[in-house]
C-alpha positions as CSV (number, residue, x, y, z in Angstrom):
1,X,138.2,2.6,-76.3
2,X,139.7,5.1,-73.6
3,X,141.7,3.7,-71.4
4,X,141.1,3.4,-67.1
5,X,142.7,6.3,-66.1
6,X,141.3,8.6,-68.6
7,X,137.5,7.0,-67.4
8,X,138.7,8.0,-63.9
9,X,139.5,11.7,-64.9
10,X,136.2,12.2,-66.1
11,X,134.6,11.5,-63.5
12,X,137.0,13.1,-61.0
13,X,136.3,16.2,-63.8
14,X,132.6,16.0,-63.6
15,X,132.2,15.5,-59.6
16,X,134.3,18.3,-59.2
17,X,132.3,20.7,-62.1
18,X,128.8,20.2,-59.9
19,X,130.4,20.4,-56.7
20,X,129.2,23.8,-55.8
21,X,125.3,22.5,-56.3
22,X,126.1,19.5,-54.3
23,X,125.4,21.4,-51.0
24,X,128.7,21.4,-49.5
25,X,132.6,20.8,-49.6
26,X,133.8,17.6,-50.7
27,X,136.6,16.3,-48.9
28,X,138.9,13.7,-49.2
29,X,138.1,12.8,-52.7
30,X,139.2,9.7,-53.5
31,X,139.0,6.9,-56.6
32,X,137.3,3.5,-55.0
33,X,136.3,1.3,-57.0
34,X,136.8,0.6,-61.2
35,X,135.1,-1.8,-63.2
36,X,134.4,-2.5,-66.9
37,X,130.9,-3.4,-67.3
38,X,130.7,-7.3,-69.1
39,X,130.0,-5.4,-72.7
40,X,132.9,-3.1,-72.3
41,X,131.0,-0.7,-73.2
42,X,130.7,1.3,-69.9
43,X,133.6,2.2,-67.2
44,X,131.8,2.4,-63.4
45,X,133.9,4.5,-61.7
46,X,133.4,4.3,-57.6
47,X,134.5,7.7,-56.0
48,X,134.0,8.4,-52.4
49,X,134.3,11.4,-50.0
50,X,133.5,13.1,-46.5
51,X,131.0,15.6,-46.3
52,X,130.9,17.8,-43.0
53,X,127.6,16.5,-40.8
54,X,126.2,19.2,-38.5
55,X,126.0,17.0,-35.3
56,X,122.5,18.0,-33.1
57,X,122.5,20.7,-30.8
58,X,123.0,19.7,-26.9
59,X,120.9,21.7,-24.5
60,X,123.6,22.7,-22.9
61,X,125.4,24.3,-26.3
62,X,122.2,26.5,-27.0
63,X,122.9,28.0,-23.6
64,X,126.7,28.8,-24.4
65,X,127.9,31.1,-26.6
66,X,129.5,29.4,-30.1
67,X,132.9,31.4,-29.3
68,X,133.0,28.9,-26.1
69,X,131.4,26.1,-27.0
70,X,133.5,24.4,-30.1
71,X,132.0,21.4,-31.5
72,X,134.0,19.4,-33.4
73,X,133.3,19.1,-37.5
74,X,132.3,15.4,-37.8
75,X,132.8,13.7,-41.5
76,X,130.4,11.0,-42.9
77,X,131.9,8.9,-46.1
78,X,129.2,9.2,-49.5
79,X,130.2,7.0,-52.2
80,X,129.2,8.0,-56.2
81,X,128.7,5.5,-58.8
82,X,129.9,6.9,-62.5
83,X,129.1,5.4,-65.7
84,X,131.8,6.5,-68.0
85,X,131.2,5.5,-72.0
86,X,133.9,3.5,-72.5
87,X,134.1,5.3,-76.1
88,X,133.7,8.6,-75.9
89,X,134.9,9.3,-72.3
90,X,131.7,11.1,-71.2
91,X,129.5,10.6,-68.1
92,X,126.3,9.4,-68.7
93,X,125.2,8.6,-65.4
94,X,126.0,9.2,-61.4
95,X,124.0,7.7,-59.0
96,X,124.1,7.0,-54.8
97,X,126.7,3.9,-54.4
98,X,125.8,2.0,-51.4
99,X,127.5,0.0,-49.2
C-alpha cells in the first residue's frame, strides 16, 4: 500500500498535468483534506484552489477606458475530490468537492 504523502503527490501531479484544459490558472494550490476510504483500498485526496472570477461589467466601466478603469482580480475557492488507488498510486477519479 503507498503511503499518504505519495497518494497526495499524485494528485497534486495529475491536477497540475490537466491544468492547461481546466480553463484557467490555478492558484494557491493547496492539500485539504486526506482520508482512507473504510476498505483501504482508495486514498480521497481534498485539494483546493482560487480561480480568477471576471466580476460583471459596471455601466460606468464600459464607458472608461480599461487603462483607467482597473478592476481588481477577484478569487473564488474550488475544491477537487481525488480517488487515489491506495495500491498502485494512480488516479482513478476527480470529481467537484462541495462544501
Amino acid at each position: 500500500m503507498i503511503d499518504v504523502k505519495t497518494a497526495v503527490n499524485a494528485a497534486y501531479q495529475y491536477i497540475k498535468s490537466i491544468q492547461d484544459i481546466m480553463g484557467s490558472s490555478l492558484e494557491d494550490l493547496r492539500l485539504e483534506e486526506v482520508e482512507l476510504s473504510e476498505d483501504k483500498s482508495f486514498w480521497l485526496i481534498t485539494l483546493g484552489f482560487d480561480i480568477p472570477q471576471k466580476p460583471p461589467k459596471s455601466r460606468l466601466e464600459v464607458l472608461i477606458p480599461p487603462s483607467v478603469a482597473s478592476t481588481p482580480v477577484l478569487y473564488e475557492r474550488e475544491y477537487k475530490l481525488f480517488k487515489v488507488n491506495s495500491q498502485t498510486g494512480e488516479v482513478e477519479a476527480m470529481k467537484i468537492r462541495e462544501v
